[in-house]
C-alpha positions in Angstrom: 11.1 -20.3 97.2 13.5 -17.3 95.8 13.7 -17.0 91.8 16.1 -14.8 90.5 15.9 -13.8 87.0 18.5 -12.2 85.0 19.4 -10.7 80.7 16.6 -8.7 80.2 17.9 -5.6 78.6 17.2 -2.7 75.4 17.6 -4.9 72.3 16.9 -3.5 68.2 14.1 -4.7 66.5 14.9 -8.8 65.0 17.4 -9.0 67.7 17.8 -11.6 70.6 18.5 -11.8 74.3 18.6 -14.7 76.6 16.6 -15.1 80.3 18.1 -17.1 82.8 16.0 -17.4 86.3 17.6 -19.7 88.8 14.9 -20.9 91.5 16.5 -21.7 94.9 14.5 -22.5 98.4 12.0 -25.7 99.0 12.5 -26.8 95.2 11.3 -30.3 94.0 12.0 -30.2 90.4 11.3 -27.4 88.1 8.5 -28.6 86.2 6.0 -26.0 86.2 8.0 -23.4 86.0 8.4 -21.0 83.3 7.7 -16.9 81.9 5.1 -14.2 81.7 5.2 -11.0 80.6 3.3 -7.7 81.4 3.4 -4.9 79.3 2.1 -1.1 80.4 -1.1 -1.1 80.8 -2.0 -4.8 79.9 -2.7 -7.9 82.2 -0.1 -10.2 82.9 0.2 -13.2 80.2 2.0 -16.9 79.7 4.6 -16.6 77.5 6.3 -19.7 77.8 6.1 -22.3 80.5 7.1 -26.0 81.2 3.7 -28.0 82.5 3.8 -30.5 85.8 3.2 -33.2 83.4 6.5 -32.3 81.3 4.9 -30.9 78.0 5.7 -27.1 77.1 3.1 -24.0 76.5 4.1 -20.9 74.2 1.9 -18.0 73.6 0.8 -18.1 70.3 2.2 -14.9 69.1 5.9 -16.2 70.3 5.8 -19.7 69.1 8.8 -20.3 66.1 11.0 -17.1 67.7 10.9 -18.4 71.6 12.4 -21.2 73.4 11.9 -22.2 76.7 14.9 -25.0 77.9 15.8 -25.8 81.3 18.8 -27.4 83.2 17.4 -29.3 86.0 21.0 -30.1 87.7 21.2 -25.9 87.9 16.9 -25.1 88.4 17.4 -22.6 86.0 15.0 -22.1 83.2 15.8 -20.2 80.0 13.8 -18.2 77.6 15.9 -17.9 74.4 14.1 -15.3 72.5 14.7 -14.2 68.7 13.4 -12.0 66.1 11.9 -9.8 69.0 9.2 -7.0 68.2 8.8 -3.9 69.7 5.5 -5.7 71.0 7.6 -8.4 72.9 8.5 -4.9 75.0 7.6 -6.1 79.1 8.8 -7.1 82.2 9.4 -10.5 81.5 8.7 -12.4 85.0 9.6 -16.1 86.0 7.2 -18.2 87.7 7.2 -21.4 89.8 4.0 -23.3 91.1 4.0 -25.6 93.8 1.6 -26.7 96.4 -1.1 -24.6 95.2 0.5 -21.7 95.5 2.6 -19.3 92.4 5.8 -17.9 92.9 6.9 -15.0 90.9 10.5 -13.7 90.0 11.1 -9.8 90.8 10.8 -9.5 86.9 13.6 -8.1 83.7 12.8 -5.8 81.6 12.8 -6.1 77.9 12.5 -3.0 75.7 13.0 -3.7 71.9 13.5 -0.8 70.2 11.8 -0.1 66.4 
């Protein structure tokens, strides 16, 4: 499994950018796939993730400014972000599960600026 993960970039405070990872290799549908962050210093955390089961999960302090889509015909998931905070500021990772085992992205960076 290969994720690639792309649009992560310096952005103003209240701005937006768009993530785009494209998940390629021994792929059976992208559910269960989805973003994590990890800012300096600070564990890794969910920021937005589609479930096995089809239901979606946000991180409470991105729910209303984040959106997670996903075109299954491409495997790419998106991560439409809006009205960023300088404490959005993190590599931004994509992440697929499968099999019992996690797959990460080689991360973006997102640096929003005050």
């Amino acid at each position: 499994v290969q994720l690639q993960a792309s649009g992560g970039g310096l952005v103003q405070a209240g701005g937006s950018l768009r993530l785009s990872c494209v998940a390629s290799g021994s792929i059976f549908g992208i559910n269960d796939m989805g973003w994590y962050r990890q800012a300096p210093g600070k564990q890794r955390e969910l920021v937005a993730a589609f479930t096995r089961i089809g239901s979606i999960n946000y991180a409470d302090s991105v729910k209303d400014r984040f959106t997670i889509s996903r075109d299954n015909a491409k495997n790419t998931v998106y991560l439409q972000m809006n009205s960023l905070k300088p404490e959005d500021t993190a590599v931004y990772y994509c992440s697929y599960y499968r099999a019992l085992s996690r797959y990460w992205g080689q991360g973006t960076q997102v640096t929003v600026s005050s």
